[in-house]
Every structure is written in structure tokens, then in C-alpha cells.
LUMPA-689372 format. One line per field, with one value per atom (N, C-alpha, C, O): x, y, z; residue number from 0; atom name; residue in three letters; chain. Coordinates in Angstrom, 2 decimals. Layout:
x [X;...];
y [Y;...];
z [Z;...];
n [NUM;...];
atom [CA;...];
res [ALA;...];
chain [A;...];
//
This chain:
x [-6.57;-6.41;-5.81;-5.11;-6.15;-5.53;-4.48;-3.81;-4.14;-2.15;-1.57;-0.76;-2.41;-1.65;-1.31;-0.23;-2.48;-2.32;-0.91;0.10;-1.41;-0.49;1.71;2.69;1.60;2.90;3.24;4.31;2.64;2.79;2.79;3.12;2.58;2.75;4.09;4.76;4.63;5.98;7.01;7.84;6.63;7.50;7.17;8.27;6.49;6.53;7.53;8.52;7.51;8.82;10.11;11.13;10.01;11.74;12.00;12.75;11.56;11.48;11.74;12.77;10.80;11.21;12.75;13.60;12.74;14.20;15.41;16.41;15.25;16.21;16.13;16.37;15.70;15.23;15.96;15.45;17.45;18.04;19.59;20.61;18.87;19.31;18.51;17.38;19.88;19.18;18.63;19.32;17.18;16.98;17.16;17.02;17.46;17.78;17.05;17.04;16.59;16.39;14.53;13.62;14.51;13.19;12.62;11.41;13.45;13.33;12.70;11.47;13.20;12.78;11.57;10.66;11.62;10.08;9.04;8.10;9.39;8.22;7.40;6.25;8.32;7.89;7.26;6.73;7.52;6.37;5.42;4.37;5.40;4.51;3.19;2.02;3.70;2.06;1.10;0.11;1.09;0.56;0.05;-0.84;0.77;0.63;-0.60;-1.61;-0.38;-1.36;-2.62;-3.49;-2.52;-3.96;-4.38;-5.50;-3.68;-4.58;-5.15;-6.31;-4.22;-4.87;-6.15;-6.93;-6.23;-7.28;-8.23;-9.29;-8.29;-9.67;-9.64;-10.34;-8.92;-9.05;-10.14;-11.14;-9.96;-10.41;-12.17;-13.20;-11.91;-13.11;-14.30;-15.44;-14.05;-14.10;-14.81;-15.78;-13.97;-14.50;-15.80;-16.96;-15.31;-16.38;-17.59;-18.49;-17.73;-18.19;-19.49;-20.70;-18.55;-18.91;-19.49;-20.60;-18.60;-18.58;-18.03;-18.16;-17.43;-16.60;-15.04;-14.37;-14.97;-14.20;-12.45;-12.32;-11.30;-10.22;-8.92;-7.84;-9.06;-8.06;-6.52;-5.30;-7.45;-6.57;-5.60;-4.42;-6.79;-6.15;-4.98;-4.14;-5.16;-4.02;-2.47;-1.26;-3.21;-2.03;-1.18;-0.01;-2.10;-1.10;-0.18;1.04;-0.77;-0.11;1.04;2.06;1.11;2.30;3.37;4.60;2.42;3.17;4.25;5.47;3.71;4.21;5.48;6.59;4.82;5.89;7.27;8.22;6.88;8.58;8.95;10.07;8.27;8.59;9.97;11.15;8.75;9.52;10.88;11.71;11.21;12.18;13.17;14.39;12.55;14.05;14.33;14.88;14.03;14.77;15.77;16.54;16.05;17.31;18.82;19.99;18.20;19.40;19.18;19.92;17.57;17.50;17.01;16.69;17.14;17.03;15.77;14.87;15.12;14.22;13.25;12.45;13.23;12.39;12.37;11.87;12.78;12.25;11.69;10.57;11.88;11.24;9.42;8.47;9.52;8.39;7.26;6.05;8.33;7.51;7.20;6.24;7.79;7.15;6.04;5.02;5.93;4.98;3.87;2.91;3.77;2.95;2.28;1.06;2.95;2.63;1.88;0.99;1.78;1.09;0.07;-0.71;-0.04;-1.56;-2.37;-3.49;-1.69;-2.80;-3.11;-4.13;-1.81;-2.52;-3.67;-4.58;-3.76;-5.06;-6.20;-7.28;-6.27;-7.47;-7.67;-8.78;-6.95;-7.37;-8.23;-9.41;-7.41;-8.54;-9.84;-10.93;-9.57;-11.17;-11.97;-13.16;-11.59;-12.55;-13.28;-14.43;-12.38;-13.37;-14.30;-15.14;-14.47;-15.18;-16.55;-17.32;-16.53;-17.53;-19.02;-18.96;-19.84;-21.12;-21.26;-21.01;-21.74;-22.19;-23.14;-24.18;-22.95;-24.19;-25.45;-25.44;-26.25;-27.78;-27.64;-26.72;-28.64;-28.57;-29.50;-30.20;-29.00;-29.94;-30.67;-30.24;-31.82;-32.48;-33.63;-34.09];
y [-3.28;-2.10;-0.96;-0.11;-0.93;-0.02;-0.08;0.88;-1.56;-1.61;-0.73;0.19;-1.38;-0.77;0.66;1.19;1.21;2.90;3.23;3.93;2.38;3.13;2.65;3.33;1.23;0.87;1.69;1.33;2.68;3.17;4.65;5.65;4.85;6.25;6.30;7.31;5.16;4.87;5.30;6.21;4.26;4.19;5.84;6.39;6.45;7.93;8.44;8.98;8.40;9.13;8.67;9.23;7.48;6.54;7.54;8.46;7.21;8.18;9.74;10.21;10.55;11.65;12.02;12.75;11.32;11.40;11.17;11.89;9.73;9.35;8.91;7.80;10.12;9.64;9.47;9.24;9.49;9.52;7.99;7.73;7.35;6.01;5.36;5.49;4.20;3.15;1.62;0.60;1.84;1.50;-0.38;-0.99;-1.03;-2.25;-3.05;-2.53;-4.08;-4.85;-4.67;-5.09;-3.82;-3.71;-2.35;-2.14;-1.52;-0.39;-0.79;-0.74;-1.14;-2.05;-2.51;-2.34;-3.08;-4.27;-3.57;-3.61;-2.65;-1.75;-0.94;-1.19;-0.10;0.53;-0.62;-0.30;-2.03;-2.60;-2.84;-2.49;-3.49;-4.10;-3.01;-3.30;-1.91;-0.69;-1.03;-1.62;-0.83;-0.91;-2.49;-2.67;-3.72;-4.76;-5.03;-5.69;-4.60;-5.02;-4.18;-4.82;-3.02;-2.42;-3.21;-3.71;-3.44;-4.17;-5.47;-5.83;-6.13;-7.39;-7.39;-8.34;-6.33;-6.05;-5.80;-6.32;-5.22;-4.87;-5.66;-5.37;-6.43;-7.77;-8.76;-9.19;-9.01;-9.54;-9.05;-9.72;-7.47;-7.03;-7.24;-7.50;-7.15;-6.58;-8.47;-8.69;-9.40;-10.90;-10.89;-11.21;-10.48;-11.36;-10.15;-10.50;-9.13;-8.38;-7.65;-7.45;-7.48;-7.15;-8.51;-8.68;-9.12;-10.43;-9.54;-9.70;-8.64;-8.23;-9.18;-9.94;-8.56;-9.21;-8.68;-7.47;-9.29;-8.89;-9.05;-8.95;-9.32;-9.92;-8.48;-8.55;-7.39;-6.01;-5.82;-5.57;-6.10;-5.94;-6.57;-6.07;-8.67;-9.34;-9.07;-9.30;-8.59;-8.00;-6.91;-6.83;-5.74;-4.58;-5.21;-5.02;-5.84;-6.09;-7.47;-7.40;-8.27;-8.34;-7.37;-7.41;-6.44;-5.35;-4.64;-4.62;-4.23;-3.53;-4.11;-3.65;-5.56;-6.26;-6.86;-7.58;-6.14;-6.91;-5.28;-5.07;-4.21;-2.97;-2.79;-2.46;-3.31;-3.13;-4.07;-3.63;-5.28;-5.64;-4.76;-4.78;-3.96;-3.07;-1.97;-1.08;-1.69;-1.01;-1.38;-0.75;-2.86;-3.31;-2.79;-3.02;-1.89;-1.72;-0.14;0.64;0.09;1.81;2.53;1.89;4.06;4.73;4.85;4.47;5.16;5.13;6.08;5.32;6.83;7.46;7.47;8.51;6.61;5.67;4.80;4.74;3.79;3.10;3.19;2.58;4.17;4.69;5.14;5.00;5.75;6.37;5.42;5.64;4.10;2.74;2.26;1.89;2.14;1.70;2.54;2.01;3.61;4.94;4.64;4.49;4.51;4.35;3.08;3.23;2.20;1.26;1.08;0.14;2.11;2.27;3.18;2.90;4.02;5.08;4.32;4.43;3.52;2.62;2.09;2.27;1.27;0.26;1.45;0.89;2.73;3.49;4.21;4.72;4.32;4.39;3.37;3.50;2.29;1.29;0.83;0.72;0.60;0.77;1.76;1.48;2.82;4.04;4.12;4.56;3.44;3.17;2.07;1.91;1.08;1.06;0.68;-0.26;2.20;2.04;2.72;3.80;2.00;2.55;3.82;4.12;4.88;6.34;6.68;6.04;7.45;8.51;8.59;9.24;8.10;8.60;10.45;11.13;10.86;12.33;12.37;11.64;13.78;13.95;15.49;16.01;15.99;16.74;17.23;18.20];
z [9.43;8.61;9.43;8.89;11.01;11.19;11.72;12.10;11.82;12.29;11.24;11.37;9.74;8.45;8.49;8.25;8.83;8.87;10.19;10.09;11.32;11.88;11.64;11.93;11.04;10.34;9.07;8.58;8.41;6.72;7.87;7.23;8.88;9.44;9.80;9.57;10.40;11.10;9.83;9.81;8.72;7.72;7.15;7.09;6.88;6.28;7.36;6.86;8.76;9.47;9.37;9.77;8.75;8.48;6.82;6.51;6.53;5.07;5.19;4.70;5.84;6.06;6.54;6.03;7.60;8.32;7.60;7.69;6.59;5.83;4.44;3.97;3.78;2.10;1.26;0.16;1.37;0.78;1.03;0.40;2.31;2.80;2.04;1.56;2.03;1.90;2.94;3.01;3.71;4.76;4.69;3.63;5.91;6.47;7.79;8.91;7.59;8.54;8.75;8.04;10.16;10.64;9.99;10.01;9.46;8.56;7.59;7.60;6.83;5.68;5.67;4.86;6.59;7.10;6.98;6.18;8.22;8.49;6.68;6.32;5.92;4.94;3.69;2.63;4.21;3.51;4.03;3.49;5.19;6.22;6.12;5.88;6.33;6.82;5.70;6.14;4.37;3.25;2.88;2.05;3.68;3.06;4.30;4.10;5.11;6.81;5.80;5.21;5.76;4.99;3.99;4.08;3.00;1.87;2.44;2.26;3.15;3.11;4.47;4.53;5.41;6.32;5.41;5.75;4.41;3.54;2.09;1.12;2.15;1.32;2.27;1.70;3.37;4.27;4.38;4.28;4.66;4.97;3.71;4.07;2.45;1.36;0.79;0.06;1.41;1.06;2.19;1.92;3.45;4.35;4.49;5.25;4.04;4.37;2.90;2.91;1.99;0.78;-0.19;-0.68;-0.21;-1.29;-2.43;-3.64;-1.79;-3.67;-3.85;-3.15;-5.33;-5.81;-5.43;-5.63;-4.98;-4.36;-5.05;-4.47;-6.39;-7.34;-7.36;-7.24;-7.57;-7.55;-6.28;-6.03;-5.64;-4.07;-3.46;-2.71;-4.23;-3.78;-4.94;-4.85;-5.76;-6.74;-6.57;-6.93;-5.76;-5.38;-4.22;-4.16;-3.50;-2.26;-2.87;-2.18;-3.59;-3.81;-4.54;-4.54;-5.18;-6.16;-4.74;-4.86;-3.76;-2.61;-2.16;-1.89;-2.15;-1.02;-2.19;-1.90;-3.78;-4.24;-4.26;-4.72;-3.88;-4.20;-3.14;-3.19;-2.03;-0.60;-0.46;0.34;-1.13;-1.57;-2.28;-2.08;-3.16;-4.13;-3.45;-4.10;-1.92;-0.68;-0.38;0.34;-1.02;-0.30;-1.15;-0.82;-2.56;-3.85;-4.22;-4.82;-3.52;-4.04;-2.13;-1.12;-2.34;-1.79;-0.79;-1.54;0.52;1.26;-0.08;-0.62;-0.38;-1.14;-2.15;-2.58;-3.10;-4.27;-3.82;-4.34;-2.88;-2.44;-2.15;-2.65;-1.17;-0.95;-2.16;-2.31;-2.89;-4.38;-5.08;-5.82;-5.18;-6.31;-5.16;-5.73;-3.62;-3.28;-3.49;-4.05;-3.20;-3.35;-4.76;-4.72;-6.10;-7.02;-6.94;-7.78;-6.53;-7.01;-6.28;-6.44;-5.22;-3.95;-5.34;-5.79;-5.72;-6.35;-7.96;-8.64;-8.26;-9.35;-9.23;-10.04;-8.04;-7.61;-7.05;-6.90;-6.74;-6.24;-7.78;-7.89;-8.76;-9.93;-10.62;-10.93;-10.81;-11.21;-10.52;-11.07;-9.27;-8.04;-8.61;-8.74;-8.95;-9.31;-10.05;-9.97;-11.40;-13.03;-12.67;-13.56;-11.46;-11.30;-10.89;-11.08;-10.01;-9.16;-10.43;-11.01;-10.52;-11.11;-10.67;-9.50;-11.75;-11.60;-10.65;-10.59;-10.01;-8.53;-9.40;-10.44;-9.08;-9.47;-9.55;-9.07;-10.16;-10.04;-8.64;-7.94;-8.72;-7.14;-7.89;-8.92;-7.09;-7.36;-7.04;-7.66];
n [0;0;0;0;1;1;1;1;2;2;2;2;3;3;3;3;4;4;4;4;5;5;5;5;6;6;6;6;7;7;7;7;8;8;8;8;9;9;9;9;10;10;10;10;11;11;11;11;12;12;12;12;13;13;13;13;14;14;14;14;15;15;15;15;16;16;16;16;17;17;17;17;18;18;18;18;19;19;19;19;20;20;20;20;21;21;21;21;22;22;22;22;23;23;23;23;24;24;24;24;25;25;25;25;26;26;26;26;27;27;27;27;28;28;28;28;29;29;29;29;30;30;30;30;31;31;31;31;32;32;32;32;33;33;33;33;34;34;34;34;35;35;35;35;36;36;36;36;37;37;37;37;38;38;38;38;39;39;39;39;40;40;40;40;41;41;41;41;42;42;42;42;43;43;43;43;44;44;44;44;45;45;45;45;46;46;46;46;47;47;47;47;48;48;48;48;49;49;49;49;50;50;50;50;51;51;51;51;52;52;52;52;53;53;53;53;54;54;54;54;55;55;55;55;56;56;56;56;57;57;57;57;58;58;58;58;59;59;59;59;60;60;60;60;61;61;61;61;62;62;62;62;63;63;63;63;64;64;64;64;65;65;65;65;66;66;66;66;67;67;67;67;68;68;68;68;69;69;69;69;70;70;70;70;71;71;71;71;72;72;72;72;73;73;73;73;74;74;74;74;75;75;75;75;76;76;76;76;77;77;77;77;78;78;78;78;79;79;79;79;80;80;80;80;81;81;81;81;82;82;82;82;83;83;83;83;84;84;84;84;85;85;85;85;86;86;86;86;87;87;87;87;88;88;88;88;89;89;89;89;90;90;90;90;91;91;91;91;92;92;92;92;93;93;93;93;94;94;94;94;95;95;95;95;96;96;96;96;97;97;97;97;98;98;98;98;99;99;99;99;100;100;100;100;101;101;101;101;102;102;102;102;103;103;103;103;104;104;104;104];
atom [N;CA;C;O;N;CA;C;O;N;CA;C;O;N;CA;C;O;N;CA;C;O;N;CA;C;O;N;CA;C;O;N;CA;C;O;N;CA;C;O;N;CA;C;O;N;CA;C;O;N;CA;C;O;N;CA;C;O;N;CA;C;O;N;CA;C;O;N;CA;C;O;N;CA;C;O;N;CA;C;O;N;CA;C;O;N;CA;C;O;N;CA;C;O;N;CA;C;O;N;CA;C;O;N;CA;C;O;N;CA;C;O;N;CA;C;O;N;CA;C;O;N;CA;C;O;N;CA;C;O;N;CA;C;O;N;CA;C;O;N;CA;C;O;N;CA;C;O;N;CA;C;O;N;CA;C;O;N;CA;C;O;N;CA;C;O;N;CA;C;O;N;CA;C;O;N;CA;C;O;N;CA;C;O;N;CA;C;O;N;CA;C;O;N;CA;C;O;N;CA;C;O;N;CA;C;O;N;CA;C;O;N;CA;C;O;N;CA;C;O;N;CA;C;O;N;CA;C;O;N;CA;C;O;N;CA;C;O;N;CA;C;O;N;CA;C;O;N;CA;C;O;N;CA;C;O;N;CA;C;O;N;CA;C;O;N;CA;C;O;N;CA;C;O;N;CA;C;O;N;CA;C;O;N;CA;C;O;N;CA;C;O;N;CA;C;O;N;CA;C;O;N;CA;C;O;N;CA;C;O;N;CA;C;O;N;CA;C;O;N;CA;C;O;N;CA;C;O;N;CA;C;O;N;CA;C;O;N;CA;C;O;N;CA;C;O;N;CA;C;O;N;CA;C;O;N;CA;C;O;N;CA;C;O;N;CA;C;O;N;CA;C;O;N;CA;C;O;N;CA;C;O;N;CA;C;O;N;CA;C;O;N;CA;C;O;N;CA;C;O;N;CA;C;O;N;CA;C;O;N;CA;C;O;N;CA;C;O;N;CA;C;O;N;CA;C;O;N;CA;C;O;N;CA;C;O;N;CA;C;O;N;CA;C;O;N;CA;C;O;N;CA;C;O;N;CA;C;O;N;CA;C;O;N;CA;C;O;N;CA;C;O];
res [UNK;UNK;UNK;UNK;UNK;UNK;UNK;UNK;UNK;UNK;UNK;UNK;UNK;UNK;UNK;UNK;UNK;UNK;UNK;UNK;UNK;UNK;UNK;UNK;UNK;UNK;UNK;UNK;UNK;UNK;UNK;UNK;UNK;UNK;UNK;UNK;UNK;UNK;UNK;UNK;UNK;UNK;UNK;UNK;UNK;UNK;UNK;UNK;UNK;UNK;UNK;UNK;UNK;UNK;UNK;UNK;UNK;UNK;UNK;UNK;UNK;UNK;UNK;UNK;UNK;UNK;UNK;UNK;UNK;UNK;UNK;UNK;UNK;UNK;UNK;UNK;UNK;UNK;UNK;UNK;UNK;UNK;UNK;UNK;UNK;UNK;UNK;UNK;UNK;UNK;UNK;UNK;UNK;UNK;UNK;UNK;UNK;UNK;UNK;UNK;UNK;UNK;UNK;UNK;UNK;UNK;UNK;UNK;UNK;UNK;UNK;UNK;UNK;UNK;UNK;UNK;UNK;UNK;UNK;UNK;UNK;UNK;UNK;UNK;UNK;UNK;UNK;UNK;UNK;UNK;UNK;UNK;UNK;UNK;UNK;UNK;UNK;UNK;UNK;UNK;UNK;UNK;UNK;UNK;UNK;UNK;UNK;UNK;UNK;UNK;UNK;UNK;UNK;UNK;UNK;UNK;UNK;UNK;UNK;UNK;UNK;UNK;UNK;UNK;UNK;UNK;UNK;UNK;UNK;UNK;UNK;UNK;UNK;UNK;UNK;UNK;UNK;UNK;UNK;UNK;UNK;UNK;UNK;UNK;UNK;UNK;UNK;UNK;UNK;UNK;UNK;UNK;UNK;UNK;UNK;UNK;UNK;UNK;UNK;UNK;UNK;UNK;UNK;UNK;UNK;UNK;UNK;UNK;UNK;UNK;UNK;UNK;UNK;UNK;UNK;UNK;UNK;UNK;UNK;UNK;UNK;UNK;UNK;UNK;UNK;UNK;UNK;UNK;UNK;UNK;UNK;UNK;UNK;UNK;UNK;UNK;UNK;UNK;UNK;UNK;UNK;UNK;UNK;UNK;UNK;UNK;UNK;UNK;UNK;UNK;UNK;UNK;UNK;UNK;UNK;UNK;UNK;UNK;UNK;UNK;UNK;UNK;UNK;UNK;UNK;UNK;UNK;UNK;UNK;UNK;UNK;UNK;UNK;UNK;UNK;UNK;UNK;UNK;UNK;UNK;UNK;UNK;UNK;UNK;UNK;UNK;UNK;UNK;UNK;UNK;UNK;UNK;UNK;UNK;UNK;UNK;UNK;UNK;UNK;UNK;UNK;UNK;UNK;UNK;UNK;UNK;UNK;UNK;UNK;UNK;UNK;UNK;UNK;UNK;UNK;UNK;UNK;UNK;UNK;UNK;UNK;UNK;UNK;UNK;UNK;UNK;UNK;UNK;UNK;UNK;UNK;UNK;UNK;UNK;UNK;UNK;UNK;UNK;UNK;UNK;UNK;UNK;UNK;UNK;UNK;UNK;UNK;UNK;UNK;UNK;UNK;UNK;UNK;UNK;UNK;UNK;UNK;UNK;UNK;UNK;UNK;UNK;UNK;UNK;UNK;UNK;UNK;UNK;UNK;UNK;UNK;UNK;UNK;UNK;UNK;UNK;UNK;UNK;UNK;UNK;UNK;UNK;UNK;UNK;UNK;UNK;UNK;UNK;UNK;UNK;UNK;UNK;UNK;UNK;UNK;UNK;UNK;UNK;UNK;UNK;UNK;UNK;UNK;UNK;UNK;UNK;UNK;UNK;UNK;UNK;UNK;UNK;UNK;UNK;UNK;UNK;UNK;UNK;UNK;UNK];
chain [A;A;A;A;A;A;A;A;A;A;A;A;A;A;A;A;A;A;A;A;A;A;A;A;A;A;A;A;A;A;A;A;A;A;A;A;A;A;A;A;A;A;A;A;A;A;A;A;A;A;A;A;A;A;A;A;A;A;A;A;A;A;A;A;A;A;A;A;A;A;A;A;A;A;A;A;A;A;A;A;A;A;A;A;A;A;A;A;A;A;A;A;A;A;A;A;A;A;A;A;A;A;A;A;A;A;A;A;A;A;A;A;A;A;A;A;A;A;A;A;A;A;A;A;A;A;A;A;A;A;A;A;A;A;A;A;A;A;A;A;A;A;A;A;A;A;A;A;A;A;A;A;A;A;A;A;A;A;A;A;A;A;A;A;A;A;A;A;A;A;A;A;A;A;A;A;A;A;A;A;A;A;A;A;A;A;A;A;A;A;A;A;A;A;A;A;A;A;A;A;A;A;A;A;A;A;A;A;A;A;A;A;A;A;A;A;A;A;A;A;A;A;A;A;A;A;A;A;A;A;A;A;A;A;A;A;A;A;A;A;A;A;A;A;A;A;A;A;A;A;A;A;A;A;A;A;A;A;A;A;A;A;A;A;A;A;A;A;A;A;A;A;A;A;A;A;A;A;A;A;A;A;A;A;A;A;A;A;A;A;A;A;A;A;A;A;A;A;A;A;A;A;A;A;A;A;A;A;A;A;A;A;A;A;A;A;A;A;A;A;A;A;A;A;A;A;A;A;A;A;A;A;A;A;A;A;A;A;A;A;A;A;A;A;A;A;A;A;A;A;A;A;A;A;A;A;A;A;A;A;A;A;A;A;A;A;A;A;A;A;A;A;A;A;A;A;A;A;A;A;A;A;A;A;A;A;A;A;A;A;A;A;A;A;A;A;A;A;A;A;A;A;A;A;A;A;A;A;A;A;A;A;A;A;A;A;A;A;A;A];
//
């Protein structure tokens, strides 16, 4: 998980620098790779650790990696924005759900 963080840090500076390229090769790689290393580190964690269920998880992460494919026809920052979108898709659905906080008091 934390290669992921630090490969999706790399790729936010390939992006910044060039959002308006359209990135190639290890460029490319990288702005899928960060996001796909995270999900599947806590796909991992999340089976051996939790026993939860990972169905969302292996779904975003192919969602990412055909995202990270249409880098090869659109812009570094569309790119980024369909992967982006489909991280906060899946922390939306994770959210609905987690069971409600007891009250405290």
C-alpha cells in the first residue's frame, strides 16, 4: 500500500507538470500502477486481515487499470480525472456501508 501512495505521488507530479500531454511508456505505467499497488495492498490486507469482502476493490482496480489504458488516446489530466473518479466512486460505496456510530454520551 505504500509503494501505491508513493507511485500515485510520482504520477500527481507527471500530471502537474504535463496535463495537458498525452503521457507514454513508463509515464503511463506509473499513473496507473500507484492506485492499482494501493488497492490491491488492501485487497490483500482487507482478505487476510479483516475477512471482508473485496469484490469493489478488485473492480475499481480493474476500473483504474482500463482507465490508465485511455492515457494512451486522452490527455494526462483526463486521465487522472477518470482514475480519481472511480477511487471516490468505490470510497462512496465503502461508506454506505459501514454500520452507524453508536451514540456516545
Amino acid at each position: 500500500m505504500i509503494a501505491g501512495i508513493i507511485v500515485a505521488a510520482v504520477a500527481n507530479e507527471l500530471v502537474i507538470a504535463h496535463p495537458g500531454e498525452k503521457l507514454r511508456g513508463a509515464e503511463l505505467a506509473t499513473l496507473g500502477a500507484g492506485p492499482v499497488l494501493y488497492l490491491l495492498g488492501s485487497v490483500a490486507s482487507k482478505l487476510r486481515v479483516l475477512h471482508l469482502p473485496v469484490r469493489r476493490r478488485l473492480a475499481a482496480t480493474a476500473l483504474v487499470a482500463v482507465a490508465a489504458l485511455l492515457g494512451t488516446v486522452l490527455p494526462a489530466l483526463a486521465t487522472w480525472s477518470i482514475v480519481l473518479a472511480v477511487l471516490v466512486a468505490l470510497a462512496a460505496a465503502e461508506s454506505r456501508d459501514r454500520p452507524p456510530r453508536p451514540a456516545s454520551g
